[in-house]
LUMFILUM-60412 format. One record per residue: residue number from 0; chain; z, y, x of N, C-alpha, C in turn. Coordinates in steps of 0.001 Angstrom, whole numbers, plus 524288, in hexadecimal, padded with zeros to 5 digits. Layout:
N
> NUM; A; Z; Y; X; Z; Y; X; Z; Y; X
...
This chain:
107
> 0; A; 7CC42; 81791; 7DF92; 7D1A8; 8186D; 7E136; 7D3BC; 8136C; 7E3A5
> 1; A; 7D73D; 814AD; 7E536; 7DACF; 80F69; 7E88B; 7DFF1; 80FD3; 7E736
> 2; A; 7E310; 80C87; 7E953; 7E728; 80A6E; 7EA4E; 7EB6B; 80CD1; 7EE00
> 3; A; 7F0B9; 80DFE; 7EF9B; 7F2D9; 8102E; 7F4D2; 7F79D; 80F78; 7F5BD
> 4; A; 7F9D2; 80D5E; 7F8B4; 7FE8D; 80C17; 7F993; 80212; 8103B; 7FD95
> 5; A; 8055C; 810C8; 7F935; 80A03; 812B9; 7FA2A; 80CF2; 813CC; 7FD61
> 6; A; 81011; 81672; 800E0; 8149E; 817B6; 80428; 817D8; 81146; 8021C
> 7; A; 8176A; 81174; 7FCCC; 81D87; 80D77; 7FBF0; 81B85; 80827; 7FCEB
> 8; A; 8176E; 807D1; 80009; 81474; 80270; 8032E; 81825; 801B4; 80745
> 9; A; 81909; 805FC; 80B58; 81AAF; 80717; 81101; 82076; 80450; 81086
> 10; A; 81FD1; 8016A; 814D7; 82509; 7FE5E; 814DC; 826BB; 7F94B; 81236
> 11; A; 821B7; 7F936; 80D57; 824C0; 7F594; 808E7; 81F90; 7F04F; 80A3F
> 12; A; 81ABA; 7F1D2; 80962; 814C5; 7F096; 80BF0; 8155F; 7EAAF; 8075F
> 13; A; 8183B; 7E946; 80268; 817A7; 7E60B; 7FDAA; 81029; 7E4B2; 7FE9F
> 14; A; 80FA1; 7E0C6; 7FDD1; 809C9; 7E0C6; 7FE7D; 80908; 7DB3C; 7F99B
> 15; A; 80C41; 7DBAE; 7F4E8; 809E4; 7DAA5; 7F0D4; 8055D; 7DC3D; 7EE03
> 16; A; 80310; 7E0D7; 7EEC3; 7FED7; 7E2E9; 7EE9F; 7F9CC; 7E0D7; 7EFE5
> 17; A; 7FC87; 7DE6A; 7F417; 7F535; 7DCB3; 7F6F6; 7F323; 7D854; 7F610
> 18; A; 7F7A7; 7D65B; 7F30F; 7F268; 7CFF5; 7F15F; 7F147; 7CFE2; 7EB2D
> 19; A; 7F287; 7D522; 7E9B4; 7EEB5; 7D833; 7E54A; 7EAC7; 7D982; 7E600
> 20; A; 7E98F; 7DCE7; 7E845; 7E59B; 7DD54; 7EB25; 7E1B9; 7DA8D; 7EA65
> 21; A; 7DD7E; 7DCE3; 7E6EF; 7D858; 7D94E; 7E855; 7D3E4; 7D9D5; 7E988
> 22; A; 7D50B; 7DF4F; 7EEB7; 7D146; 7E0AA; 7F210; 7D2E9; 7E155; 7F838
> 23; A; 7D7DA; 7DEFC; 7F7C3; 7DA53; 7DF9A; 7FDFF; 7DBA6; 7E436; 7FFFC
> 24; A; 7DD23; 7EAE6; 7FD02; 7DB6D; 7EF43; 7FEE5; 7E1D0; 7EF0B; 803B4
> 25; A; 7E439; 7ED07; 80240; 7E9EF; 7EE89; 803E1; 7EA1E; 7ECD0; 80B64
> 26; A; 7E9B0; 7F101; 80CD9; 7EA9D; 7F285; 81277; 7F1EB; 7F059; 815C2
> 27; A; 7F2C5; 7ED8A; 81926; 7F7AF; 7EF4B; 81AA9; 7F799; 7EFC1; 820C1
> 28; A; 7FD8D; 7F2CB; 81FE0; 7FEC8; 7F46A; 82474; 803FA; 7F458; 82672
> 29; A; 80934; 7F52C; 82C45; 80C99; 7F2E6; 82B0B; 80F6E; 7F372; 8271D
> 30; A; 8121F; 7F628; 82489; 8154A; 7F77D; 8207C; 8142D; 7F9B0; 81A9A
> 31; A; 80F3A; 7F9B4; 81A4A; 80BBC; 7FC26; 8184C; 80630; 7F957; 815B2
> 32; A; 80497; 7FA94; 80F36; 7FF5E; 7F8CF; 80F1B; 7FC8A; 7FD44; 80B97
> 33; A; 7F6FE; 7FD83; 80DAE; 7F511; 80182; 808A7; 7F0C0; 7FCAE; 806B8
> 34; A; 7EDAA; 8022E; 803B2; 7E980; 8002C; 8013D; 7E382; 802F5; 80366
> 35; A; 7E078; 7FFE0; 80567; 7DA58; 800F9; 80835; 7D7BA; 802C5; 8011F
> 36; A; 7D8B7; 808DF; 801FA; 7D45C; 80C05; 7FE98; 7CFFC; 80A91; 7FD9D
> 37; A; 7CBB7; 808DC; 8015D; 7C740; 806AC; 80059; 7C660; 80206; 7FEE2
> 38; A; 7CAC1; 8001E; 7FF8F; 7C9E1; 7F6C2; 7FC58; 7CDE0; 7F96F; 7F640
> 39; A; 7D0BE; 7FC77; 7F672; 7D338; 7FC53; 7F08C; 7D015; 7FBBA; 7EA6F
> 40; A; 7D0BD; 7F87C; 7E8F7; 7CDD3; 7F967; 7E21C; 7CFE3; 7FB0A; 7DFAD
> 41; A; 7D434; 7FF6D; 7DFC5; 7D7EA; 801C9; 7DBD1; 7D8D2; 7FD63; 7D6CF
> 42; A; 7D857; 7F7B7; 7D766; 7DAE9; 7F2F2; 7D3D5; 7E0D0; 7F4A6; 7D24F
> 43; A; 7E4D6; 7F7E4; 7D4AA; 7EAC4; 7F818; 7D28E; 7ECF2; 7F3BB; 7D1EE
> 44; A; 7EBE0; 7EE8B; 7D654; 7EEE9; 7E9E1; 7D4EB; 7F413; 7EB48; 7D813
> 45; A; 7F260; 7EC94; 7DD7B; 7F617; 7ECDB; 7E0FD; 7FA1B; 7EFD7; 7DDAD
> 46; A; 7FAD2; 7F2E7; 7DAAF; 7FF15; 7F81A; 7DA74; 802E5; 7F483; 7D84C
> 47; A; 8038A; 7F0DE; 7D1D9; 807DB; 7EEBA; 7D152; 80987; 7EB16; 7D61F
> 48; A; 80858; 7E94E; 7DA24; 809AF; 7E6BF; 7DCEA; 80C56; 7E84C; 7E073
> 49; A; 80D85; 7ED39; 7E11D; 80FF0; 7EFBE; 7E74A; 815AE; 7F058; 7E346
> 50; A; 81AD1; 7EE79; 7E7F0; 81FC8; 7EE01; 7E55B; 81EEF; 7F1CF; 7E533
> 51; A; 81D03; 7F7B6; 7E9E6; 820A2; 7FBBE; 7E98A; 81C6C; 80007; 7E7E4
> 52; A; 819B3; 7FF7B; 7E427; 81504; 80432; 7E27C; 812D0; 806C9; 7E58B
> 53; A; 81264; 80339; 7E9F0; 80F0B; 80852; 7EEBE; 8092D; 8091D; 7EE74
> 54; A; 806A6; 80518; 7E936; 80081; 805A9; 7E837; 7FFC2; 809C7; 7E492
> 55; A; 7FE89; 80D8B; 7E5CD; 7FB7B; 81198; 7DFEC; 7F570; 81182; 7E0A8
> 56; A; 7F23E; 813CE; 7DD54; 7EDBF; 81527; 7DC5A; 7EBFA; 81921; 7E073
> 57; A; 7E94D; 81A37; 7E25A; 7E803; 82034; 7E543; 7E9AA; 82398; 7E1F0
> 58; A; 7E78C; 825FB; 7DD69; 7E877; 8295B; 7D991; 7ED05; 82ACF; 7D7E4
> 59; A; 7F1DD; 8279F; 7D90C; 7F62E; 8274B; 7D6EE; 7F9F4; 8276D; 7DBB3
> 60; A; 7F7C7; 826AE; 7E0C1; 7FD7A; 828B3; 7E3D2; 7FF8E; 82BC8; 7E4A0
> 61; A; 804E5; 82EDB; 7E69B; 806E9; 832AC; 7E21D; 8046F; 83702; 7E885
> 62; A; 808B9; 83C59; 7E703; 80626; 83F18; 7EB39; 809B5; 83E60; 7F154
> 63; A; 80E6E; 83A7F; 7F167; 810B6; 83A77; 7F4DE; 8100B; 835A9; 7F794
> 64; A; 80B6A; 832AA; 7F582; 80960; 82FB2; 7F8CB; 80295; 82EBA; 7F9D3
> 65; A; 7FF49; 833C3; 7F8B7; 7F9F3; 833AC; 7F8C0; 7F8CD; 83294; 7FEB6
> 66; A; 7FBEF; 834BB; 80272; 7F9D7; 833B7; 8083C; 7F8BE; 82B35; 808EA
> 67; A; 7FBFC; 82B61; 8044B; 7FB2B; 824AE; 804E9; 7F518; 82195; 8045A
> 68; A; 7F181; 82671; 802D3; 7ECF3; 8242A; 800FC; 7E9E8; 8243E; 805E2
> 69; A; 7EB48; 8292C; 80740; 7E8CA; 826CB; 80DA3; 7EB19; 82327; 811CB
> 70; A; 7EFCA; 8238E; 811A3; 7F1C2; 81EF4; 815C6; 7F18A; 81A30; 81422
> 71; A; 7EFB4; 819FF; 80E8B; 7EBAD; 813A9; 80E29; 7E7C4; 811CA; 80F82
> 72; A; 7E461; 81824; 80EF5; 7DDDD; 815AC; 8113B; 7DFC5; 8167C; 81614
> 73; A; 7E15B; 818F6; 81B46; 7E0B7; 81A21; 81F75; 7E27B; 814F6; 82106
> 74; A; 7E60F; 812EF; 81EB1; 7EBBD; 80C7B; 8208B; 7E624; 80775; 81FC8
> 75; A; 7E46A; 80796; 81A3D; 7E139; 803BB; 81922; 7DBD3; 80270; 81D73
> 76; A; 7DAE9; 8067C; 82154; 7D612; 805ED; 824DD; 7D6E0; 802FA; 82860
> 77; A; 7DE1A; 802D7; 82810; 7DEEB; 7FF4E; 82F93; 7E2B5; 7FAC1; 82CB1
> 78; A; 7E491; 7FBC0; 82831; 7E857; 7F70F; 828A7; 7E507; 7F3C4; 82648
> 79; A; 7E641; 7EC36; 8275D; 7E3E2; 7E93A; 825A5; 7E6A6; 7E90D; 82017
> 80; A; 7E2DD; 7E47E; 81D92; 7E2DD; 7E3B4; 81859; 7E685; 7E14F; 81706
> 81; A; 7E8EA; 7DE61; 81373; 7EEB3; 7DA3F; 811B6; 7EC29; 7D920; 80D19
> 82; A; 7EA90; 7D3D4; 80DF3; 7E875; 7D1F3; 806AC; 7ECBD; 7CFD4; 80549
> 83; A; 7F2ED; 7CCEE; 806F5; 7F65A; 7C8AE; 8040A; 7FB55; 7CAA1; 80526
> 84; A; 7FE93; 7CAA5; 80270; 80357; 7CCD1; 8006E; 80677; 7CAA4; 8070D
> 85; A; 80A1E; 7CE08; 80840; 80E0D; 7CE65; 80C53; 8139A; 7CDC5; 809EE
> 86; A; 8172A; 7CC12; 80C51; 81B70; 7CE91; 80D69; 81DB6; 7D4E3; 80D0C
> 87; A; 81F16; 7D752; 80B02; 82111; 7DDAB; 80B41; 8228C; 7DE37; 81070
> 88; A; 82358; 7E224; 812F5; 8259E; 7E449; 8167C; 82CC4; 7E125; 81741
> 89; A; 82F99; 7E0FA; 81A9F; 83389; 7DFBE; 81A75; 83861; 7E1A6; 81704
> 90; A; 8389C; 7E6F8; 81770; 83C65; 7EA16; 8158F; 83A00; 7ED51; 8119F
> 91; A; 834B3; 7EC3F; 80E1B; 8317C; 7EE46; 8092C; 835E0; 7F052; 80612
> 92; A; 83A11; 7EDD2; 8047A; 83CD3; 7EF75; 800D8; 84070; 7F274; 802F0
> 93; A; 84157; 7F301; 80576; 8423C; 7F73C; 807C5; 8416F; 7FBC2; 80933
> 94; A; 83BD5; 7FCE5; 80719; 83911; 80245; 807F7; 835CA; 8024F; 80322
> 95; A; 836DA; 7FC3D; 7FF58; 8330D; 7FF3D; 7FAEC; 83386; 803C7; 7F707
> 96; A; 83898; 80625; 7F8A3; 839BB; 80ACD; 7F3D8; 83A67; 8109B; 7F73A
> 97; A; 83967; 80F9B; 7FC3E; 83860; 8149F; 7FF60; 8357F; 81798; 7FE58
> 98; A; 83559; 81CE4; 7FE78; 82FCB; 8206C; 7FE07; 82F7F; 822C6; 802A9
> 99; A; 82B9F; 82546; 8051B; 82ADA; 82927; 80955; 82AB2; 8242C; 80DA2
> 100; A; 82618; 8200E; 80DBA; 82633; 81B35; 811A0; 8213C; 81E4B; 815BA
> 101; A; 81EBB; 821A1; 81351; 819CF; 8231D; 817E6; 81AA7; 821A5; 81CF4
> 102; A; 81F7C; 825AD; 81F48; 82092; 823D5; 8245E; 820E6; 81EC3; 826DA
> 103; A; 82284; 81A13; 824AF; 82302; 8141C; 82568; 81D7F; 8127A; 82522
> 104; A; 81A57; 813BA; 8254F; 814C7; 81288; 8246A; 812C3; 80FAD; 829B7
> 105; A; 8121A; 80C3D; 82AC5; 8108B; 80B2E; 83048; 809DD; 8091B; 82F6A
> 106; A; 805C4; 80D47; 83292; 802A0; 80C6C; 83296; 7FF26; 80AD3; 83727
């Protein structure tokens, strides 16, 4: 199993996550980061680390965000990698308590 990030990524793109990480799986993109299915070790470091809970388990994402499991592997083939923590997005807090971000997705 793997790892999958969330709709509540989109917009907010917190990348405390990734220098947990201690296989590099975390993909980004502009506004946006997933997780590369095939580098994941299902470790669960990343999950306390995301302000806004956008890491679940595969097994555990609910049913109104399963399309998310593929727009990780499909995202993770072209976007490059991010091994060291960023800056958030500008206006993150501003969209970290939004739901329904799909559309803002810029891929």
């Amino acid at each position: 199993m793997t790892h999958v990030v969330t709709e509540a990524c989109i917009r907010c793109k917190y990348t405390d996550c990734v220098d947990v990480c201690p296989v590099d799986c975390f993909r980004e993109g502009p506004n946006f980061l997933t997780i590369d299915p095939d580098e994941c070790i299902d470790c669960a470091v990343c999950i306390p680390e995301c302000p806004v809970n956008a890491i679940l388990p595969e097994e555990d994402v609910p049913g109104d965000q399963i399309h998310m499991i593929k727009i990780n592997a499909d995202l993770a083939k072209t976007w490059p990698s991010i091994t060291k923590r960023k800056p958030a997005l500008p206006d993150a807090d501003d969209w970290k308590d939004k739901t329904g971000k799909l559309p803002e997705l810029i891929r």
